[in-house]
C-alpha positions in Angstrom: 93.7 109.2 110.9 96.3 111.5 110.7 95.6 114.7 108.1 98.8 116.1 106.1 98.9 119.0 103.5 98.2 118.7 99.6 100.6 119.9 97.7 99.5 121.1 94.5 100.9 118.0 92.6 98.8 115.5 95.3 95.5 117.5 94.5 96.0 116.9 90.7 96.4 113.2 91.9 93.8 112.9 93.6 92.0 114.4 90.6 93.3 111.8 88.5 92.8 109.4 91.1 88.3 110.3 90.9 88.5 109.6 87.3 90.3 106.0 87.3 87.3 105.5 89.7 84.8 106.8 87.8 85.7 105.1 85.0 86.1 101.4 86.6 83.4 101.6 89.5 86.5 100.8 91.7 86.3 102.8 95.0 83.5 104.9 96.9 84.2 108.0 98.2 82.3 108.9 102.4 83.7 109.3 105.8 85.4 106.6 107.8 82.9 104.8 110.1 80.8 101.8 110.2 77.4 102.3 110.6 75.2 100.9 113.5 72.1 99.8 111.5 72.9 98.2 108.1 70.6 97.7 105.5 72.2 95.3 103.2 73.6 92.8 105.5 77.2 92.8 107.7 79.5 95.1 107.1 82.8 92.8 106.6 82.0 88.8 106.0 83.3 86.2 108.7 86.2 83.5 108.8 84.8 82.1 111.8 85.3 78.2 111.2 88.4 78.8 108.7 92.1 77.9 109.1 93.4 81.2 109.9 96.9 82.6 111.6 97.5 86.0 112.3 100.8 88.1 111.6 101.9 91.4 113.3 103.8 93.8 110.9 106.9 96.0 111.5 106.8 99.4 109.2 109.2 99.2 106.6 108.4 102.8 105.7 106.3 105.9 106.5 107.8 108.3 104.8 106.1 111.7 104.5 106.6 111.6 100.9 103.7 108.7 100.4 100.1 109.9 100.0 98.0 107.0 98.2 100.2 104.3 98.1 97.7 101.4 95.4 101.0 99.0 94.2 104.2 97.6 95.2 106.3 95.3 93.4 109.4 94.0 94.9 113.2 93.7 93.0 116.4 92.8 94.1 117.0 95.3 96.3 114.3 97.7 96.0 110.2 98.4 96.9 108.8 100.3 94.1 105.5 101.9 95.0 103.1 103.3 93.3 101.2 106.6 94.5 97.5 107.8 93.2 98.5 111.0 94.8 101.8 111.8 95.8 103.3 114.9 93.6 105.6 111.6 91.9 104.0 108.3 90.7 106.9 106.4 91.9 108.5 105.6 94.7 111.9 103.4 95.5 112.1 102.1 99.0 115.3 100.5 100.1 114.1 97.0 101.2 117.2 96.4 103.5 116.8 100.2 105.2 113.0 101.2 104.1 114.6 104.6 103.2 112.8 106.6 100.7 115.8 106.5 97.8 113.9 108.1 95.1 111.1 109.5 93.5 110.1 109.5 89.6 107.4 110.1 87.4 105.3 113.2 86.5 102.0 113.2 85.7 101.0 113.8 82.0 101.0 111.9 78.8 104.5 112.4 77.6 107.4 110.4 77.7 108.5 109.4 81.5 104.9 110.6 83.0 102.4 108.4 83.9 98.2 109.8 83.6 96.8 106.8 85.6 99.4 103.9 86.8 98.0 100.7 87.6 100.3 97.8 88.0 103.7 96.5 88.1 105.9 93.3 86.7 109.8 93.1 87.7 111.9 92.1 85.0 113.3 88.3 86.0 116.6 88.5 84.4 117.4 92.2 85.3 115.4 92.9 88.7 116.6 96.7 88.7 114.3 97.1 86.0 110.4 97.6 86.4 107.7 97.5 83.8 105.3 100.2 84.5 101.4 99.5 83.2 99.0 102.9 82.7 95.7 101.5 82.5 95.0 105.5 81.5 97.3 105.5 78.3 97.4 101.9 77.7 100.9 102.0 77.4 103.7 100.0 79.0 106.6 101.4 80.2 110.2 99.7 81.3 111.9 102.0 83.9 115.6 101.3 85.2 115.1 101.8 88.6 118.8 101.5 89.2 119.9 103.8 86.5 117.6 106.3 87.5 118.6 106.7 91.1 122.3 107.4 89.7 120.9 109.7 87.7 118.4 111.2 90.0 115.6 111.2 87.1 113.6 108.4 85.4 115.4 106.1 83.3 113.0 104.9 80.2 114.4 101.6 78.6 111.3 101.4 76.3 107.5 102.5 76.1 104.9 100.5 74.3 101.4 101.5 73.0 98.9 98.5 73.4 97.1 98.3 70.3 93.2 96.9 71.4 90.2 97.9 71.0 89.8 96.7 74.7 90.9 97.6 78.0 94.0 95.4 79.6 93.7 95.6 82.8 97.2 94.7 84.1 99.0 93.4 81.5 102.7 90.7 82.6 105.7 89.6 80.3 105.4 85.9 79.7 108.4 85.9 78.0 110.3 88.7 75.9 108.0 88.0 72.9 104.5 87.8 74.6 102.8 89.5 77.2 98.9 88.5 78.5 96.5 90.6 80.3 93.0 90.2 81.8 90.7 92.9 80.6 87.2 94.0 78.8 87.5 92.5 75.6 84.6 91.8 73.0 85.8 88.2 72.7 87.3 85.7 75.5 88.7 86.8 78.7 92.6 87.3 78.3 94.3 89.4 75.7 97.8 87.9 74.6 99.9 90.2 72.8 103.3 90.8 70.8 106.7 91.9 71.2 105.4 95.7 69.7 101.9 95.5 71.5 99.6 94.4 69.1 96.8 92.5 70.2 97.1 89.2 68.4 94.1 86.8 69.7 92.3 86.3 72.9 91.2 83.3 74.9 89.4 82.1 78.0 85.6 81.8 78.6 83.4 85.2 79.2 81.8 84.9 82.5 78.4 85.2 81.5 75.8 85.1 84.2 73.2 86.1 81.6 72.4 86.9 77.9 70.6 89.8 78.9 74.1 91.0 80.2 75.6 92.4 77.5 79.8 90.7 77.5 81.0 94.5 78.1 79.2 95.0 81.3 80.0 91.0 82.8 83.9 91.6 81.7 83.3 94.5 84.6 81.2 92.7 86.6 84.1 90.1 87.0 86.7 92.4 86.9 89.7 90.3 88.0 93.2 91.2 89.5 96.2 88.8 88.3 99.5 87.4 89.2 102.2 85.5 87.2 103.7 82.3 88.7 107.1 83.2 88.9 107.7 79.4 86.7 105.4 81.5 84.4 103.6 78.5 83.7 99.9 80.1 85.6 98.4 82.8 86.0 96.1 83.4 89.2 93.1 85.9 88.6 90.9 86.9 91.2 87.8 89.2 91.3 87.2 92.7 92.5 83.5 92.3 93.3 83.0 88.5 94.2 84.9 86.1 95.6 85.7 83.5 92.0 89.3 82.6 91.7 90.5 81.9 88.1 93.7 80.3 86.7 95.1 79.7 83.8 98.0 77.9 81.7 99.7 81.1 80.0 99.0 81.4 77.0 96.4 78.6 76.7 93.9 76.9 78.6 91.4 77.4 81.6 92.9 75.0 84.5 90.0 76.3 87.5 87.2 78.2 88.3 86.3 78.2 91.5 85.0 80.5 94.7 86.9 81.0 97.4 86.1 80.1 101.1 83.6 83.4 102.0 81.3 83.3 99.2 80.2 87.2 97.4 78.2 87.0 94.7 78.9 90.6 92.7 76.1 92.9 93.4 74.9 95.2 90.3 72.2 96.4 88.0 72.7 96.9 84.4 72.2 100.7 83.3 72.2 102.9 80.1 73.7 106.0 78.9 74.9 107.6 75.5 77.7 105.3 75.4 76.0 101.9 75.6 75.0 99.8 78.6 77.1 99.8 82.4 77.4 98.4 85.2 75.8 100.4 87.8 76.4 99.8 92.0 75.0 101.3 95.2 75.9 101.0 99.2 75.1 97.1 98.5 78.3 96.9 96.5 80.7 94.5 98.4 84.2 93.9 97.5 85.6 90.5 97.0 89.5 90.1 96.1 91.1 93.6 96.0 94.5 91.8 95.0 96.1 88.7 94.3 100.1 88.1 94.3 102.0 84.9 93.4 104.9 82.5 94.6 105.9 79.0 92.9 103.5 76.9 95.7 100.9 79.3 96.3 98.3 82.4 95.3 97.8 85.1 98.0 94.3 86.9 97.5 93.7 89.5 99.4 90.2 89.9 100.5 87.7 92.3 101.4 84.5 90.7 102.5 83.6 94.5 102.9 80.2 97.1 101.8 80.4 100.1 100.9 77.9 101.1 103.1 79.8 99.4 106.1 83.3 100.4 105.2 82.8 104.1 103.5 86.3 104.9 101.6 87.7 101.8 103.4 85.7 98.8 101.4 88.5 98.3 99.1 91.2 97.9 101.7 91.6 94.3 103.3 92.9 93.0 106.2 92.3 88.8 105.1 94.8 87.1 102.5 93.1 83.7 100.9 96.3 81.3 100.0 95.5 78.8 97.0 97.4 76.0 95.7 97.5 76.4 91.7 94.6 73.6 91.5 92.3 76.8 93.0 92.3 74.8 96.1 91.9 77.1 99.3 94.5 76.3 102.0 94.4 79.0 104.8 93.7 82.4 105.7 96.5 85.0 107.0 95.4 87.9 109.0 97.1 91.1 108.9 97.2 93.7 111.7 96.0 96.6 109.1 93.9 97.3 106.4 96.1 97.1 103.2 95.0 98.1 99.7 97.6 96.0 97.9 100.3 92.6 98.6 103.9 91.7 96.9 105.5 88.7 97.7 109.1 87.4 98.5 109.2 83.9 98.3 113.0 83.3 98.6 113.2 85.6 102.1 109.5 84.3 102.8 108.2 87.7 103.3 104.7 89.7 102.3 104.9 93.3 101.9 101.8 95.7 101.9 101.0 99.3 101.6 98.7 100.2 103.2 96.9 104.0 104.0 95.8 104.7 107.8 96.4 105.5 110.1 99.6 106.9 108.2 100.4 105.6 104.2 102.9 103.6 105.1 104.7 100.3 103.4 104.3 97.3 105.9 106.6 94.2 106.0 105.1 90.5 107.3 107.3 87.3 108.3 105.1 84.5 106.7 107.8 82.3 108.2 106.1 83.8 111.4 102.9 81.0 109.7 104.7 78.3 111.3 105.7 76.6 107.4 108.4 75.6 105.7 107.0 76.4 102.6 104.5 78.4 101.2 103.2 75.9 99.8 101.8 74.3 102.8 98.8 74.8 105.2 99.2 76.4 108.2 97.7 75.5 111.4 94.5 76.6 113.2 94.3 80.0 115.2 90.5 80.2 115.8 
């Protein structure tokens, strides 16, 4: 892996970086390697027996400028990325080009800055906008990406305070009037919430595996990652430390639970501190789905299948995308030529992006045409 200087404002990053982690249990922090003798079990899970196809990537962009590239989210004509680390949270990446067109966001807590950035949602109806979630603030921001390249600084259309006594964990825009967000809430597994950002009732079953296990600690033992149908009708949540796939009619009922093809079953104990109870991990910790995004026909997990203790500082990354049907039924499995930490989709120029981080951060670009399908919608065939 390639080493590059840190600049002053990537070392504050990567400060703010270690406290998203400690405070969500996300990431580990070790070497690169895997290890020869394993102690709890292989280091990645196998697709051996699974529908699978391979795709080969071209690099849309490895600019010099990208240090910890976590999100993308695709508009009209731009990539906007967002960076743990780099001395600006955001990044606009010409899709036609992949130039590096420009760069916004300090970090701080005031108005245009960003403490801890977590996800993105394009606006539908005006795709040179972006919201912007900070999981750190709880606030939602809309940026004008367009106006804010001609005016070579961050364009704010509006900024929004959640108001919860929970965490949202990547909140989307429903329509202008509602947004919903998986999270840790006391009651019910998805936060919906208003126009100004009040949270105005919950819904969805708490995962609990035990009563013992207090609701807190299960909402982060299923921590999910979700993505909005672009019908908005469902909403496709998939889990950080296990392999369960959830969806949803938005706002309203539960349509599946169900597992995906490599089964993980979250590994944890349940600990104690001043604060109240936690969920606590070790080297057993495997990751499940690291990310999910969404076309009208289809879900695209990405997956894991990794240990910490196998894949130090790499068990997050994937190099294995799960494709559902909006029943939860599993379809295939895509293959990627590197180890990604997140996935956007274009479903009208059938194309994945992905950013990934080795050997060079860079923003990768996949055919899925390349899967041999008309649609994306539709199974692909067998590559052992």
């Amino acid at each position: 892996m390639s080493v590059r200087p840190i600049s002053s404002g990537h070392q504050a990053g990567r400060l703010v970086y270690l406290s998203i982690l400690s405070t969500c249990s996300l990431f580990c922090a070790c070497n690169v390697r895997e290890r020869s003798e394993l102690r709890h079990g292989p280091a990645e899970l196998s697709h051996a027996g699974l529908v699978t196809r391979g795709l080969a990537g071209k690099v849309l962009s490895a600019a010099s400028e990208l240090a910890i590239p976590m999100d993308i989210a695709v508009t009209d004509e731009y990539l906007v990325v967002i960076d743990l680390a780099a001395d600006s949270v955001l990044h606009v990446i010409h899709r036609s080009t992949g130039a590096l067109i420009g760069q916004f966001g300090r970090r701080g807590a005031g108005p245009g800055e960003f403490k801890a950035a977590w996800s993105m949602q394009a606006v539908d109806d005006d795709p040179a906008k972006v919201w912007i979630y900070d999981i750190g603030l709880r606030r939602l921001t809309l940026v004008d990406i367009g106006a804010s390249l001609a005016a070579s600084q961050i364009t704010i259309v509006k900024s929004l305070q959640l108001s919860t006594d929970g965490v949202p964990t990547g909140p989307v825009w429903i329509d202008s009037a509602t947004a919903v967000s998986l999270g840790f809430f006391r009651r019910g597994r998805i936060g919906v919430f208003d126009a100004a950002g009040n949270h105005t009732r919950t819904y969805g079953s708490l995962p609990l595996d035990s009563l013992e296990v207090t609701p807190a600690v299960q909402q982060h033992v299923y921590q999910t990652t979700a993505a909005l149908q672009p019908s908005k009708r469902l909403l496709a949540a998939v889990t950080r430390h296990a392999s369960r796939i959830e969806i949803y009619a938005v706002p309203g009922t539960t349509v599946a639970f169900t597992n995906g093809p490599v089964h993980i079953a979250p590994r944890y104990t349940m600990a104690s501190s001043a604060r109240g109870p936690f969920m606590q991990t070790g080297a057993d910790l495997r990751f499940g789905y690291v990310d999910v995004a969404a076309a009208e026909g289809a879900a695209f997990a990405l997956f894991s299948g990794r240990t910490r203790e196998g894949f130090p500082q790499r068990a997050y990354l994937a190099s294995h995308v799960h494709v559902f049907d909006w029943t939860g039924r599993f379809m295939y499995v895509l293959r990627l030529d590197s180890d990604v930490a997140a996935i956007a989709v274009d479903e009208r120029a059938s194309l994945l992006y992905a950013v990934r981080h080795g050997p060079t951060p860079a923003v990768v670009c996949y055919r899925l045409a390349d899967i041999g399908t008309e649609t994306l919608g539709e199974s692909a065939p067998v590559n052992p």
